[in-house]
N, C-alpha and C positions, 0 to 999 in steps of 0.2 A: 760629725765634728772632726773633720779631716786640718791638713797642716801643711799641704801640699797643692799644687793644680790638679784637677780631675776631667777629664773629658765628658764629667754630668751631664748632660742636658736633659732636666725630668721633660721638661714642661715645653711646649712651642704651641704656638696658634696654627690649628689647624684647619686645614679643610679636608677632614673625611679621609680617606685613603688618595687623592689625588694629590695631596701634599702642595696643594696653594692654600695662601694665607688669604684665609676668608677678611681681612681685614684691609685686602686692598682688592677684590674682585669688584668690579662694576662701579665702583665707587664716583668716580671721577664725572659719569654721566647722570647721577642722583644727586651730586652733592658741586655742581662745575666750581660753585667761587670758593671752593678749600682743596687741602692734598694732603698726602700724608707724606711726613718728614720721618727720617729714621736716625739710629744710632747704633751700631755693634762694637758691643767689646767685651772686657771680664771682668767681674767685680768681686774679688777675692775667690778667685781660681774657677769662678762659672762662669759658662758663657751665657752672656747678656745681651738685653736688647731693649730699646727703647723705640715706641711707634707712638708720635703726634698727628694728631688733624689739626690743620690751622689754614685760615685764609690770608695771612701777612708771612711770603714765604723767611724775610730778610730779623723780622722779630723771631720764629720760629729757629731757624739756625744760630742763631744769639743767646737761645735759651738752652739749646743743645751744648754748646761750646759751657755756656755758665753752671751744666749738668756734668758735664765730662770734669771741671773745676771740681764741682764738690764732690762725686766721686774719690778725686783724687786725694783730698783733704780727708775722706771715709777710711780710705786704704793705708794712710799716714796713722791713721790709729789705731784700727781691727786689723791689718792685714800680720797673719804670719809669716809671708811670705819677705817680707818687708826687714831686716836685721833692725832698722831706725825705726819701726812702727812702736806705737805706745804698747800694744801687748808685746810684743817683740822684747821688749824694753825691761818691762813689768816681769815678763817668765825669767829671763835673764841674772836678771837681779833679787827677784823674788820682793820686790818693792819697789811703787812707782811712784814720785812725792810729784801735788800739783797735776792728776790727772785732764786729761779734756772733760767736760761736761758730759759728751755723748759718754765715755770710755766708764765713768760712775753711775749714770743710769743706766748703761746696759747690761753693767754687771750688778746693780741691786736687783732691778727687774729681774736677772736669770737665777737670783740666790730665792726670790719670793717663788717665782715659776718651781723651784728647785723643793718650797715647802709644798706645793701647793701638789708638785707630784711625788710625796715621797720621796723624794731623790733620784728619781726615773730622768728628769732633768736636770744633767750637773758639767757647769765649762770646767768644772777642773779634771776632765777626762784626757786632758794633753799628754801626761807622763802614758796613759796606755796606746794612745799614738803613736808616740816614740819607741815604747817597746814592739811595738805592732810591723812598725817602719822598719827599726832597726833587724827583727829576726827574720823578715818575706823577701823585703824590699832591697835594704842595702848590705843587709848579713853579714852587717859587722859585730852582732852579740845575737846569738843564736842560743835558744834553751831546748834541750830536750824536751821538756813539757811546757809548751807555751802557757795553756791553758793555768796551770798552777802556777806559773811567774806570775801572768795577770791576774789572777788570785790576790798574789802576795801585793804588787801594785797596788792594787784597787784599795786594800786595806790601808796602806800606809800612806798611798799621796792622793788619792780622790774620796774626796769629801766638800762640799761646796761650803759647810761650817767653817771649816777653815782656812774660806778665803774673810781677811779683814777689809774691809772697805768702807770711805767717807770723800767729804768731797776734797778732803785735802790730801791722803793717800790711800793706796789700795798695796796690800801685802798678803803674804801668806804666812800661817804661822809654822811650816812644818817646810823644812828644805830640800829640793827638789822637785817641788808643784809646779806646778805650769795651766795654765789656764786655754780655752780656744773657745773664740765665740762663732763661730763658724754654722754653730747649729741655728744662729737667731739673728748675726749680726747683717745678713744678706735681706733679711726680713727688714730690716731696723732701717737698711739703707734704702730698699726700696719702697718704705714708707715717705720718709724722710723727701724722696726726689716726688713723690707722687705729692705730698703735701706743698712741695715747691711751687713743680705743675699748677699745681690748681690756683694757689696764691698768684701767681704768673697770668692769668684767667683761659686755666687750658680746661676746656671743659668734654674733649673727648680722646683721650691717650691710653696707653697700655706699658705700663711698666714692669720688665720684666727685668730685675737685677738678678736673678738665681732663685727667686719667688714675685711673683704676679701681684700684681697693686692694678685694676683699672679705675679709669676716671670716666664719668657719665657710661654712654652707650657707645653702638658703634656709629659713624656718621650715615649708615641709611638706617637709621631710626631701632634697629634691633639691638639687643644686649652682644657683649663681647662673646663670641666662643672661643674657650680654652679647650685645647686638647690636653689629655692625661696621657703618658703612655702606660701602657700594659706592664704590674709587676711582674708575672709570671713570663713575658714575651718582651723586655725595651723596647724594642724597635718599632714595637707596633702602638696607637692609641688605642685603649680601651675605652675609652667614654669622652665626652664630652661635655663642659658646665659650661653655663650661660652666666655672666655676670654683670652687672652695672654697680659700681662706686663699691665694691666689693674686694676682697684679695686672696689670693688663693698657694696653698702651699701644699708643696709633696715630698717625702724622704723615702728613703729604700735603702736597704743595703746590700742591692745591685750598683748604687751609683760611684759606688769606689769599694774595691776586694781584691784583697789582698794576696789572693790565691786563687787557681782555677772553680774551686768548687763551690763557691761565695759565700762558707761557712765561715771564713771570716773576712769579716767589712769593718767598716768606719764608725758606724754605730753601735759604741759600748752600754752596756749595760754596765751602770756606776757600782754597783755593790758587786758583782760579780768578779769583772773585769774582761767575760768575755763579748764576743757580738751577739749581739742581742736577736733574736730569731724566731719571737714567737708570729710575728705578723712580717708578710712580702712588701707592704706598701701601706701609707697612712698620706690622706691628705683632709687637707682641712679648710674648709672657709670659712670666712669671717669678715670684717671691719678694718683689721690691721693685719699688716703681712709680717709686721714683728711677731704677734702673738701667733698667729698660724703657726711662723715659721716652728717657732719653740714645742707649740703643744704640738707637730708632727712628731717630736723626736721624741717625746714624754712618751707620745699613745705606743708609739713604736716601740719601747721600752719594756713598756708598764704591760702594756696590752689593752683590753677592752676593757678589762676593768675599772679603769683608773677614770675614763673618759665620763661619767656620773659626776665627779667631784671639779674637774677641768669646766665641762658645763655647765655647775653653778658661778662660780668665778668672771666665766666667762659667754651669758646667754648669747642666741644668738645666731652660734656659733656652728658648722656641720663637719661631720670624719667622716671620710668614706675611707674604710679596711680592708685589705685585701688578704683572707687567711693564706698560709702554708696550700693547704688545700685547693685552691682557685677560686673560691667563694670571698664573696665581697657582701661588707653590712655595712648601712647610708647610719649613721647616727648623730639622732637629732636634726633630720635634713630638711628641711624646704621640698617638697616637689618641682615646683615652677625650681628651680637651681638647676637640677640633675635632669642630663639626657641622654637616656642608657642609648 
């Protein structure tokens, strides 16, 4: 739940160590009367990508254009990077009258998520950002003991009880909160464009905002493959999942660290204040890439434990974990999904 750009890139389509995207190899002589259209860019500090199959090239790039639009109108209200965005707005002030639609269900959804793990998921993680930022990064308030600043943090401005919200304002009751939807809103958006897609009658696409949403299969008739990379190695993919009409999500706290030894990163543990370290990597599939998104950052939190009570909530649903250790456990998975 970062506040800044990050050079992340969990996730790409891969092919195996040859690093071509299986989802344009051969294509063209299996499938002549369609193509694949694309789109790169970044949607709230990750690098994104958008890959359509379609047989009408001139509707296809009109839909791209009407995708890159609401994008834009996504980032007017979740981005922090934005001073004029609705959170932007909201941390600012500490109150935000006449929110967006999306901006009130994304933060009730994250207060429910928020019961549902203990508090393992909480947006109002932003003040430890800032203090995280301020003592690595820009070191303009430096503490001798970071660890017991964000101690004392975690106590007094993260708690997700005390963000108030309705649909006609969203507030906080204690000054100096600050909220970041960064753990789910990337989720949220690349539902949102896939749901578009399909409405649109896209019926075989790959949406990758900063978490994976595919639509049908691939166009020669197999399911998508996603590549994973390696927690213990980024550079490298450790596995591979097969998906149709599926979404898939992954967190780490390799993906932003703040310091060489990546004892601390971006993902807080809410009651603590520090980064959270019991697991290298969490991903998850599911249905909706909103909810992956979020229950990544919970399991990652909470740890293994928590993932029993997440699973009733949401059946269904698969983690694959990656301990400190190197060992990785599939939970609740599908076979036919996973391709070690």
């Amino acid at each position: 739940m970062e506040s800044r750009p990050t050079r992340r890139r969990v996730l790409r389509i891969a092919a195996g160590l040859a690093g071509l995207p299986l989802a344009i190899a051969g294509v063209r002589s299996i499938a002549p009367k369609g193509q694949f259209f694309s789109w790169h860019g970044d949607v709230l500090g990750a690098v994104s990508e958008l890959t359509l199959w379609h047989t009408d090239p001139a509707f296809a790039r009109a839909t791209i254009l009407r995708v890159r639009d609401e994008i834009g109108r996504f980032e007017r209200i979740f981005s922090l990077y934005r001073a004029d965005s609705e959170i932007s707005r909201l941390n600012e002030a500490g109150r935000l009258t006449r929110p967006s639609r999306e901006l009130s269900e994304l933060v009730e959804m994250s207060q429910h998520l928020s019961l549902l793990s203990g508090g393992a998921f909480d947006i109002s993680v932003q003040p430890l950002w800032q203090l995280y930022e301020a003592h690595f990064w820009s070191r303009t308030e430096t503490s001798p003991d970071i660890l017991a600043k964000a101690h004392d943090v975690a106590r007094a401005l993260v708690d997700f009880r005390f963000i108030d919200s309705g649909p006609k304002a969203i507030g906080f009751t204690r000054a100096g909160m600050g909220i970041t939807l960064n753990g789910i809103a990337q989720g949220y958006i690349t539902d949102a464009i896939a749901d578009m897609l399909r409405n649109e009658g896209f019926e075989s696409a790959v949406v990758d905002l900063g978490e994976f949403r595919t639509l049908g299969h691939h166009p020669d008739g197999r399911p998508w493959r996603i590549g994973i990379q390696d927690g213990k190695a980024p550079r490298d993919v450790d596995r591979t999942v097969e998906l149709e009409n599926m979404a898939l999500a992954v967190s780490g706290g390799y993906g932003t660290t703040f310091e060489p030894s990546g004892r601390f990163h971006h993902i807080f543990d809410p009651h603590s204040g520090a980064s959270a370290n019991r697991l290298v990597q969490v991903a998850v599939i599911g249905s909706r890439a909103t909810i992956a998104d979020a229950l990544t950052k919970a399991v990652y939190v909470a740890g293994e434990t928590v993932w029993p009570t997440l699973l009733t909530a949401y059946p269904g649903t698969t983690a694959i974990l990656t301990r400190p250790d190197g060992t990785s456990v599939t939970l609740a998975a599908k076979p036919s999904l996973i391709q070690m």
